[in-house]
N, C-alpha and C positions, 0 to 999 in steps of 0.2 A: 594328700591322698595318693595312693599308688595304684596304678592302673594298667594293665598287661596288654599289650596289643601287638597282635598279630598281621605280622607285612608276610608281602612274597619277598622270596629271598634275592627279586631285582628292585625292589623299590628299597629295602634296606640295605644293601649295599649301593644304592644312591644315596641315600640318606647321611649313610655312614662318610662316603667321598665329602658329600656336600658339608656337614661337619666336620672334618677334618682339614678341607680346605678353608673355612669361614670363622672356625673356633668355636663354633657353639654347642652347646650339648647337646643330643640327643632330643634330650625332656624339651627344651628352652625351641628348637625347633619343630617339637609335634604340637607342643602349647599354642604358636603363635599361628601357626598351619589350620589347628583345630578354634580359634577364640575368630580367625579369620573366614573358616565356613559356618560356626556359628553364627558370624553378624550376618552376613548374605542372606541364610536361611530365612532368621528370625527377620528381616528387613522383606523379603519376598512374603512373609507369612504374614505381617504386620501391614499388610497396605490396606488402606480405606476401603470400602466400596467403590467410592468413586474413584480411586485411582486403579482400581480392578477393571472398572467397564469403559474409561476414557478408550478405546481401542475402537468400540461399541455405538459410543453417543455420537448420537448424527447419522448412522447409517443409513437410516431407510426412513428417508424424507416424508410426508404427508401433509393434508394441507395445515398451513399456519393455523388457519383457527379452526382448528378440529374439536376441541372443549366447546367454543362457542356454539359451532352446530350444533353440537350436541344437546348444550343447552336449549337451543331457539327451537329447535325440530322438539323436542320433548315438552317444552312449555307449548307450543302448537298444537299437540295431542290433547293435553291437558284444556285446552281453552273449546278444542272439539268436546272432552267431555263434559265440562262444563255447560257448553250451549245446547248441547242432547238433553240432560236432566233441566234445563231450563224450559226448552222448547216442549217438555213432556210436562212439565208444571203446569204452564199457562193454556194448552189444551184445555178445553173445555173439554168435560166430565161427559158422556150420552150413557 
């Protein structure tokens, strides 16, 4: 495939030096330049979640058993309304 690209005329006269001192063509050093930002990109694009937020995880401490409270405090409500409709049963009726 043939593909037209446009430099400024200081980077292609780098270019050009840097090929003619190393032997390589033109094509053979945009290809390796280009398949070289391609990996970077696709590797920066491709990362986990989790390797997104490692940066992240840990920062803002709280207590260790925060599920659990949450748990125990909410079953405690629950056992409040259970003894309400209980204690409202066993009332005797006037």
């Amino acid at each position: 495939m043939t593909t037209t690209v446009k430099l400024p005329t200081t980077l292609e006269m780098t270019l050009r030096q840097h090929c003619a001192v190393s032997g390589e063509s033109i094509s053979e050093v945009i290809r390796v330049a280009l398949e070289a930002h391609l990996a970077i990109t696709q590797e920066n694009t491709a990362a986990s979640p989790w390797a997104l937020g490692t940066d992240y995880f840990g920062r803002h401490a709280g207590p260790a058993n925060l599920a659990e409270s949450y748990r125990e405090a909410r079953g405690a409500v629950w056992d409040d309304v259970a003894s309400a409709k209980s204690a409202r049963r066993a009332r005797p009726q006037s």
